[in-house]
C-alpha positions as CSV (number, residue, x, y, z in Angstrom):
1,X,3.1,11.8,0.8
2,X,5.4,13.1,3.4
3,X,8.9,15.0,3.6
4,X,12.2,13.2,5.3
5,X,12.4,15.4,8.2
6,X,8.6,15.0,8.4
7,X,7.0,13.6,12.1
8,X,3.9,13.0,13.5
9,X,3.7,16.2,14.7
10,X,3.7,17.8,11.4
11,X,2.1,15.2,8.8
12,X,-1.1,13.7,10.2
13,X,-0.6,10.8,7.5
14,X,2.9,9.9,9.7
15,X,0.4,10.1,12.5
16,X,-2.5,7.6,11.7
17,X,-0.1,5.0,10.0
18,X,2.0,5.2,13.7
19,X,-1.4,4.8,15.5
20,X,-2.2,1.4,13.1
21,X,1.5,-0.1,14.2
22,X,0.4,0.7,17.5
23,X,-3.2,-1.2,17.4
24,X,-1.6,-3.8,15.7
25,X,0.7,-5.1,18.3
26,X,-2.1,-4.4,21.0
27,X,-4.5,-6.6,19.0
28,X,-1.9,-9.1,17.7
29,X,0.1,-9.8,20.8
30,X,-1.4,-13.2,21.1
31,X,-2.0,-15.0,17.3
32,X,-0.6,-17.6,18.2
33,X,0.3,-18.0,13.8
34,X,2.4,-14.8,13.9
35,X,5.9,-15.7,15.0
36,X,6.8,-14.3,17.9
37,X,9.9,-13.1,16.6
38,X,8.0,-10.5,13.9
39,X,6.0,-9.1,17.0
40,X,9.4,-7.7,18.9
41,X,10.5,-6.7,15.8
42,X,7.6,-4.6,15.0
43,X,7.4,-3.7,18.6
44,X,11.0,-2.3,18.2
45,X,10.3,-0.4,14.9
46,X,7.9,1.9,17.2
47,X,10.5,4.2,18.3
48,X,12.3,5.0,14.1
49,X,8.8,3.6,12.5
50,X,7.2,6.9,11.8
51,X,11.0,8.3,10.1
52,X,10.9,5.1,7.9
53,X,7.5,5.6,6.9
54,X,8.1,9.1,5.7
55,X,11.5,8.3,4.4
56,X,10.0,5.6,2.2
57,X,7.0,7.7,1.0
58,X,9.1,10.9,0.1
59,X,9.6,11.9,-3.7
60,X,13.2,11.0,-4.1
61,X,15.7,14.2,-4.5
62,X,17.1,14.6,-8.2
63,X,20.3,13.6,-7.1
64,X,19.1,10.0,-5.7
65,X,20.3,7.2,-7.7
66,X,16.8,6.2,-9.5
67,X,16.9,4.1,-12.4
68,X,13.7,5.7,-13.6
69,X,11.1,8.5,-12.8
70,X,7.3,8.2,-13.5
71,X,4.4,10.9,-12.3
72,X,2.8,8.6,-9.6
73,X,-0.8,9.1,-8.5
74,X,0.4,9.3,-4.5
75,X,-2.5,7.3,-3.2
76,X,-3.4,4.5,-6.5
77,X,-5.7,2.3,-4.6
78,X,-9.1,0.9,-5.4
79,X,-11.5,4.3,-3.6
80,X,-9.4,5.9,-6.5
81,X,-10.1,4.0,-10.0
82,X,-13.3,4.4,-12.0
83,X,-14.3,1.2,-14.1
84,X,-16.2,0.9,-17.3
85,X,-17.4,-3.1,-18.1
86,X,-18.3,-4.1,-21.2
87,X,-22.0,-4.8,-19.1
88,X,-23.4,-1.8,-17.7
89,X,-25.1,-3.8,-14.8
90,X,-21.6,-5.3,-13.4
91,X,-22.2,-8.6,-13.8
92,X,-20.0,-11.3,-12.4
93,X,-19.0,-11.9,-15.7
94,X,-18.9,-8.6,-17.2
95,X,-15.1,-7.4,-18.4
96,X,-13.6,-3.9,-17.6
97,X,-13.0,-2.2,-20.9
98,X,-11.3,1.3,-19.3
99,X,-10.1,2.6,-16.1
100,X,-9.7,5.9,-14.9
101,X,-7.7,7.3,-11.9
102,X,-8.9,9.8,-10.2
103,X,-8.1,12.2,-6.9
104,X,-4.6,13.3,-7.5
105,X,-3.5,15.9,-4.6
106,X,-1.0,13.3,-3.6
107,X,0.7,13.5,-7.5
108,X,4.4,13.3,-7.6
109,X,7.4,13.0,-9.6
110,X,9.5,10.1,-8.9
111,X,10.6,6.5,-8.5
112,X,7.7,4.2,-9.6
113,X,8.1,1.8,-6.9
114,X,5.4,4.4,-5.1
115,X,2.8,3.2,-6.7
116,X,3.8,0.1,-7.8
117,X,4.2,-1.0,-4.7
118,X,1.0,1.2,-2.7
119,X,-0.8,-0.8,-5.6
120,X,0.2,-3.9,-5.1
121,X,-0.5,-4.9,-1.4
122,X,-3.8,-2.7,-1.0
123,X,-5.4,-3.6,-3.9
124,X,-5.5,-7.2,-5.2
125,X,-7.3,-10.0,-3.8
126,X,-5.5,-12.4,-1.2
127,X,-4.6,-15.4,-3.8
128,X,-3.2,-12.9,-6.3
129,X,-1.0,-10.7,-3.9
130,X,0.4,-14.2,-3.4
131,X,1.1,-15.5,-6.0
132,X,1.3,-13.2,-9.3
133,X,3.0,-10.1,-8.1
134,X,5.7,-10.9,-10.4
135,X,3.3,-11.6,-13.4
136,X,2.0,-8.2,-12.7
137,X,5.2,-6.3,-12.2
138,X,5.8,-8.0,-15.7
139,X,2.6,-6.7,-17.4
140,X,3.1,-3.3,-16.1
141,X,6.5,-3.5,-17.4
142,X,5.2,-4.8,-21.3
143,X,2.3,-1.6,-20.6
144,X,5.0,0.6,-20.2
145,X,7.0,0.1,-23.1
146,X,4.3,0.0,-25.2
147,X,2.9,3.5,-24.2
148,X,6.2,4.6,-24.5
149,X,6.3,3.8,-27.9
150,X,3.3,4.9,-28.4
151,X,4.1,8.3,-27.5
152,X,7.2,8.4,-29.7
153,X,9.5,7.9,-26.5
154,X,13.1,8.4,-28.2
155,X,15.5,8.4,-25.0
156,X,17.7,5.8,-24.3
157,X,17.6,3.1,-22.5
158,X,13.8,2.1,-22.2
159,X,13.1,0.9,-18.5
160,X,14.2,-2.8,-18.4
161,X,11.7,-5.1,-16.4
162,X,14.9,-5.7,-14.2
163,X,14.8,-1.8,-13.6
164,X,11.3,-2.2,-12.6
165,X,12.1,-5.1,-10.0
166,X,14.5,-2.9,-8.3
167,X,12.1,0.0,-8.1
168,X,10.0,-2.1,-6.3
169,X,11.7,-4.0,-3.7
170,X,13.7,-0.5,-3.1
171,X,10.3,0.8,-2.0
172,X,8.8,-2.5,-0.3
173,X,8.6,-0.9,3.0
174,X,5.5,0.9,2.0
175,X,4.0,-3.1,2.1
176,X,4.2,-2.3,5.9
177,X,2.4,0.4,6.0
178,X,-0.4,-0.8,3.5
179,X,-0.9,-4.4,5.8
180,X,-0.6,-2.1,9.1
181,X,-2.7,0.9,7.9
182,X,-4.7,0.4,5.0
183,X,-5.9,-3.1,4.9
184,X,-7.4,-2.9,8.2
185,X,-9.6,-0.3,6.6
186,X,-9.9,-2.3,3.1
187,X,-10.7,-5.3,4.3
188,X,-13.1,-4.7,6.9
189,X,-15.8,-7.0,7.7
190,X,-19.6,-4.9,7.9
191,X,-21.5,-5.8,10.5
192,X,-25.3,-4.5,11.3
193,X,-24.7,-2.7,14.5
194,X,-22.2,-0.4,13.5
195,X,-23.0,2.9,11.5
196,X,-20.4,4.1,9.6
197,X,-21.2,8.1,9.2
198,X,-18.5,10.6,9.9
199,X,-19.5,11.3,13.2
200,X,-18.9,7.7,14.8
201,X,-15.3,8.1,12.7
202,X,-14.4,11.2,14.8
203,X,-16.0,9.9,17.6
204,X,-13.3,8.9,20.0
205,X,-15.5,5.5,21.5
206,X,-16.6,4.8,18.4
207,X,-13.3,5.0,16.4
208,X,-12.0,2.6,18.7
209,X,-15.2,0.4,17.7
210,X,-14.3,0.5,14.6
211,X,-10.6,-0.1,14.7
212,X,-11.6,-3.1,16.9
213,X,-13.5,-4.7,14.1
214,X,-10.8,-3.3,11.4
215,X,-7.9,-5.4,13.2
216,X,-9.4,-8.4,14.7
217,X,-11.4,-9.1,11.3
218,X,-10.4,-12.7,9.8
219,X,-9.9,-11.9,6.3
220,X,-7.2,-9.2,7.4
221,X,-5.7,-11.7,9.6
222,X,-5.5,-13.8,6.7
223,X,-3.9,-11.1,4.7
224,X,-1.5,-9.6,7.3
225,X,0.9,-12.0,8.0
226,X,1.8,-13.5,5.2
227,X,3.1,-10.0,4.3
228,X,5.1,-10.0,7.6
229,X,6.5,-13.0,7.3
230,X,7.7,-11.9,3.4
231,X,8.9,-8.8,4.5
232,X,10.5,-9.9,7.2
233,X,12.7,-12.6,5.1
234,X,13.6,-9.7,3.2
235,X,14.8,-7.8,6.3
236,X,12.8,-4.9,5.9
237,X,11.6,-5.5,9.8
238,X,15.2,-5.3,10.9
């Protein structure tokens, strides 16, 4: 998480997701499927991109205008959920029966759009991040009111799936930082020459390796631009 008046300087988070702006206009420069017109613009977030980033990951203060506030994990990606499956062995056809989140130093109180949205772009495969975020943003909505009622919630008004939406799109900026900063490192494609121990991760010629491989991989290029070109209709580029 980070504070408002938080820089690079300060937050080494505001730091590494700067650095993965930066090696993504070095690296996509010239794809010749990303519009041109996305490039500048990203190019000309560099200068504000690190106070929008910590802007849109900080708690909101309790007099901000939230229609709802949830205890978010802070960093709800896959690295962070346990699965049980109805097969011990994990079989292609074996069903999750329970998940568990774990790793919570990044906790916080506030608008569910956080996670929701952290969630969202990191964590589902390519065909569903396209086309069934709002199915999802609908079951986590149905989820929610029934563990509400569940736990004998008596405050009025429940959290409308409507509330939810705006939650979400109010926080959609984090999509930039998750295709910029985190898919690079989700979606990376092994190869055998490259050993991935801690030392070749500090390792300033082999971090750059690395990064290399993260950025130029297909299946991120896939991914990436697609989200640009969504978030950029939305004018969250601007």
């Amino acid at each position: 998480m980070a504070r408002p008046d938080d820089d690079e300087r300060t937050n080494p988070g505001l730091a590494m997701f700067k650095k993965g702006l930066d090696k993504f206009l070095e690296v996509a420069n010239e794809w010749p499927e990303l519009k041109r017109t996305i490039w500048l613009k990203l190019e000309a977030l560099q200068s504000d991109y690190s106070r929008r980033v910590a802007r849109s990951l900080s708690p909101p203060g309790l007099e901000e205008d939230v229609t709802y506030r949830v205890l978010n994990h802070g960093d709800l990606w896959g690295n962070n959920m346990m699965f049980r499956y109805d097969d011990p062995t994990g079989g292609d056809d074996a069903r999750v029966r329970d998940v568990m989140f774990v790793d919570y130093q990044l906790s916080n109180y506030g608008s569910p759009g956080h996670d929701l949205v952290y969630s969202l772009y990191n964590c589902p495969q390519f065909e569903v991040r396209e086309t069934r975020i709002k199915e999802l943003l609908e079951l986590y909505h149905r989820s929610l009111c029934e563990g509400l009622r569940a736990g004998g919630y008596r405050q009025q008004p429940v959290p409308t799936l409507a509330d939810v939406q705006k939650e979400y799109e109010r926080h959609e900026f984090i999509g930039i930082v998750s295709g910029l900063s985190m898919l690079p490192i989700i979606l990376m494609e092994r190869t055998d020459d490259l050993n991935l121990t801690f030392e070749n991760l500090i390792d300033a010629e082999h971090a750059e390796k690395i990064r290399d491989i993260q950025y130029k991989g297909k299946l991120y290029r896939k991914s990436v631009i697609p989200i640009l070109e969504r978030l950029d209709a939305k004018g969250l580029l601007d």
